[in-house]
MITIBA-213409 format. One line per field, with one value per residue (C-alpha): x, y, z; residue number from 0; residue in one letter. Coordinates in steps of 0.02 Angstrom, whole numbers, plus 50000, padded with zeros to 5 digits. Layout:
BEGIN
c1: X	...;
c2: Y	...;
c3: Z	...;
nr: NUM	...;
rest: A	...;
END
This chain:
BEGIN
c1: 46773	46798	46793	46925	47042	47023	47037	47214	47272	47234	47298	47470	47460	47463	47606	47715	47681	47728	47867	47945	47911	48007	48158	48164	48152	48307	48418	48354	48420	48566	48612	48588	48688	48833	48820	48818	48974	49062	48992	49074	49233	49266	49252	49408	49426	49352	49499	49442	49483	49599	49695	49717	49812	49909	49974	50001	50113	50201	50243	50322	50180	50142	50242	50180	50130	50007	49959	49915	49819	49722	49687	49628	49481	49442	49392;
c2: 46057	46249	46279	46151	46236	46416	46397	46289	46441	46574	46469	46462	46638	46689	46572	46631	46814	46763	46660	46832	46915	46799	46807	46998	47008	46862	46974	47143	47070	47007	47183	47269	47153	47157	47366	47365	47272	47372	47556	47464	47427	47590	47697	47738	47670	47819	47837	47916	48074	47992	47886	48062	48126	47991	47962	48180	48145	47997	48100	48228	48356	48404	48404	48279	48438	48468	48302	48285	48443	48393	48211	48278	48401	48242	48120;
c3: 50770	50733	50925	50955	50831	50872	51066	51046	50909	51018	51170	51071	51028	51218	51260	51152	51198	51373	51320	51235	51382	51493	51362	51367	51556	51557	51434	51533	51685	51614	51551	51682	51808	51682	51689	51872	51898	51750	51842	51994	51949	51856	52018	52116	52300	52414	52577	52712	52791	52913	52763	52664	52820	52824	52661	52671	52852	52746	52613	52710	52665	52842	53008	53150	53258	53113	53088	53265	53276	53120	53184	53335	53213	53103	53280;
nr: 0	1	2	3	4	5	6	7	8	9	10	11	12	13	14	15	16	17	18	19	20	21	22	23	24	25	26	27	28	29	30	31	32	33	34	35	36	37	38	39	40	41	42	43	44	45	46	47	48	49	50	51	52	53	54	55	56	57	58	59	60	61	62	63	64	65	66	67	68	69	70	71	72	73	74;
rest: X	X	X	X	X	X	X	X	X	X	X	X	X	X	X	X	X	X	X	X	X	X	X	X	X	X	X	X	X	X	X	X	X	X	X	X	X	X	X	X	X	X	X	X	X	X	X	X	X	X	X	X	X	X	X	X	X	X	X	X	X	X	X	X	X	X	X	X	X	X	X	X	X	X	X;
END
């Protein structure tokens, strides 16, 4: 009768080791997916070489002789 006892406490005793295990992995991965999309929305849109020209020509920054010249280095 002692048998029976002790193997179904020390069964329990591993289940809920596991079970705490599986909670912290659940709220670890929840964290973490919740800091990636806050690190992702916090960073500025990268342009490209091509769209900084650009918006330079547009705003009257450069001449289209040198905007040319400089789109010709960039392709």
């Amino acid at each position: 009768m002692m048998g029976g006892f002790g193997g179904n406490s020390w069964g329990m005793g591993w289940w809920w080791i596991i079970g705490l295990i599986i909670v912290f992995a659940v709220v670890w991965i929840v964290v973490k997916g919740m800091n990636q999309n806050n690190n992702s929305s916090n960073q500025p849109e990268r342009k490209s070489s091509l769209d900084v020209l650009k918006d330079r020509y547009a705003r009257g920054e450069i001449n289209k002789q040198e905007f040319e010249e400089r789109k010709k280095d960039i392709e």
